[in-house]
C-alpha positions in Angstrom: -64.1 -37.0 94.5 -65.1 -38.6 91.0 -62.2 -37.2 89.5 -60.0 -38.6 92.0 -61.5 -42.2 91.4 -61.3 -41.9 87.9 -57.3 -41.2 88.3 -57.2 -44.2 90.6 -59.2 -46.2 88.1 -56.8 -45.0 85.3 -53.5 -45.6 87.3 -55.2 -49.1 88.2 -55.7 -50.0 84.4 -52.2 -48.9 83.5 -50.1 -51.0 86.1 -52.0 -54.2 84.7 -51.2 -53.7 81.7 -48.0 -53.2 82.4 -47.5 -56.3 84.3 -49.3 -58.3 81.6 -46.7 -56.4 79.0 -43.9 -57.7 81.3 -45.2 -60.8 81.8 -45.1 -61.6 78.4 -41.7 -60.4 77.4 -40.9 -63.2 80.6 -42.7 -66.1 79.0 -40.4 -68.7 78.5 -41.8 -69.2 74.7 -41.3 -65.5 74.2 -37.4 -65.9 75.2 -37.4 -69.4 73.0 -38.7 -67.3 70.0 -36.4 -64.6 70.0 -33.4 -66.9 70.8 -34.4 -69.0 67.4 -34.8 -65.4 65.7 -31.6 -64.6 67.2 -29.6 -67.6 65.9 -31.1 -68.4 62.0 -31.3 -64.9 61.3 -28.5 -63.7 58.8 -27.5 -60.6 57.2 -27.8 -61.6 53.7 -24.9 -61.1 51.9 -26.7 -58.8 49.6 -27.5 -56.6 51.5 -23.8 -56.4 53.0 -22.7 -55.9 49.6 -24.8 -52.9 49.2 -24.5 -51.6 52.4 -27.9 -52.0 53.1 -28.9 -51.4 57.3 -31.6 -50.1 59.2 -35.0 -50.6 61.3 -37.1 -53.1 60.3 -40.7 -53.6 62.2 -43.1 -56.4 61.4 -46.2 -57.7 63.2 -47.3 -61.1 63.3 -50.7 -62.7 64.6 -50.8 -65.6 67.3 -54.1 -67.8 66.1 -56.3 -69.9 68.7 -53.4 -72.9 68.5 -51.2 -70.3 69.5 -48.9 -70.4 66.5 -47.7 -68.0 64.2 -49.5 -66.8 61.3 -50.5 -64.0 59.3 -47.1 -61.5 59.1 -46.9 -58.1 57.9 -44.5 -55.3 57.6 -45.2 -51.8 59.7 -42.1 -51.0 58.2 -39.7 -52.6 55.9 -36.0 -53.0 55.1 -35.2 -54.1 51.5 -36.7 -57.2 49.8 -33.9 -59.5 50.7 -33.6 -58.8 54.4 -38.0 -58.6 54.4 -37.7 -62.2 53.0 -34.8 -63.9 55.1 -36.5 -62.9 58.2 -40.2 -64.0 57.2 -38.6 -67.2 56.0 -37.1 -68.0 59.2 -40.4 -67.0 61.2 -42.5 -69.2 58.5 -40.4 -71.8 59.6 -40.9 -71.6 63.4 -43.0 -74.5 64.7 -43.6 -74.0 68.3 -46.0 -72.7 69.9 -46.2 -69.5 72.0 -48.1 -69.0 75.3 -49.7 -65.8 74.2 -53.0 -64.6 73.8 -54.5 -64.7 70.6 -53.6 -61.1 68.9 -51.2 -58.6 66.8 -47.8 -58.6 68.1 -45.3 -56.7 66.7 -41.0 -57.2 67.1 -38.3 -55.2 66.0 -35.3 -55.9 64.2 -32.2 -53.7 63.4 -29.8 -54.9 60.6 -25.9 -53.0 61.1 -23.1 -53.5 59.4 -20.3 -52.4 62.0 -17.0 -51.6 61.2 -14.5 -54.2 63.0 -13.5 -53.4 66.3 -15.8 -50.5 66.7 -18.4 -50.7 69.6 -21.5 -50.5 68.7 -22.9 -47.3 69.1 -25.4 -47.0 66.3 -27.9 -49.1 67.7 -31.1 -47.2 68.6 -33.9 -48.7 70.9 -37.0 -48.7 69.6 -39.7 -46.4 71.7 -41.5 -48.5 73.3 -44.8 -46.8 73.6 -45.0 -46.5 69.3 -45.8 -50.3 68.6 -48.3 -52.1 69.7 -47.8 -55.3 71.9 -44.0 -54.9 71.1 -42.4 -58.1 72.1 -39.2 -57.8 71.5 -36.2 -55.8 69.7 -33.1 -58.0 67.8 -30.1 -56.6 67.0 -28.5 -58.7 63.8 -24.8 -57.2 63.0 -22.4 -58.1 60.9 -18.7 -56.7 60.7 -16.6 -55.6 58.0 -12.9 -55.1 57.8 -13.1 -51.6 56.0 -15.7 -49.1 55.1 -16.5 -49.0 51.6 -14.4 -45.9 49.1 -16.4 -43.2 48.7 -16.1 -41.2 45.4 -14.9 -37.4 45.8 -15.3 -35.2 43.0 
């Protein structure tokens, strides 16, 4: 019997959190955030040059005023694609209805090659980040892939 209300106790703390996790992906100043991400993020040209892609995951704290401060990698891309992305957060003013704590977003930089779907983005598991958010996919095409050297 006191394992069977320890389940139920368990099962109980797991569906609210997932219903607060949901709700908060649903917040209307969630979905405003990640549509500004969406739209003044850019591939620097940089890193297109190089052919630089892949994951990026940063966290971000959400103070008293419920603004964004205090942002750090989990994991990083190169410098220019780590600065064009904390530049555009820096300069996000609004507020966001969340509780004040770490929350973490994910961002994937591809370079796809025109006309191709795109098939090489990856979700991010869900249950490795902490109060993940929200994932952005920011793509850029080119017209050819780049020569490799044979020898």
């Amino acid at each position: 019997m006191k394992t069977l209300s320890i389940i139920i106790i368990g099962c109980l703390f797991c569906m609210k959190v997932r219903s607060q996790n949901s709700s908060v992906q649903n917040d209307s100043t969630v979905k405003n955030l990640k549509i500004y991400l969406e739209k003044n993020i850019k591939f620097p040209p940089s890193a297109l040059k190089d052919y630089d892609q892949g994951t990026m995951i940063l966290c971000f704290e959400v103070n008293k005023d419920q603004k964004i401060g205090k942002i750090r990698f989990v994991r990083h891309l190169t410098l220019e694609c780590d600065s064009v992305v904390v530049n555009v957060i820096k300069e996000y003013s609004q507020t966001v209805s969340l509780p004040p704590t770490e929350y973490t977003i994910g961002l994937q930089f591809l370079i796809l090659e025109s006309g191709k779907p795109d098939s090489e983005v990856i979700p991010l598991d869900q249950g490795l980040y902490k109060n993940l958010l929200f994932e952005i996919n920011i793509t850029t095409e080119f017209l050819k892939r780049k020569p490799s050297i044979v020898y």
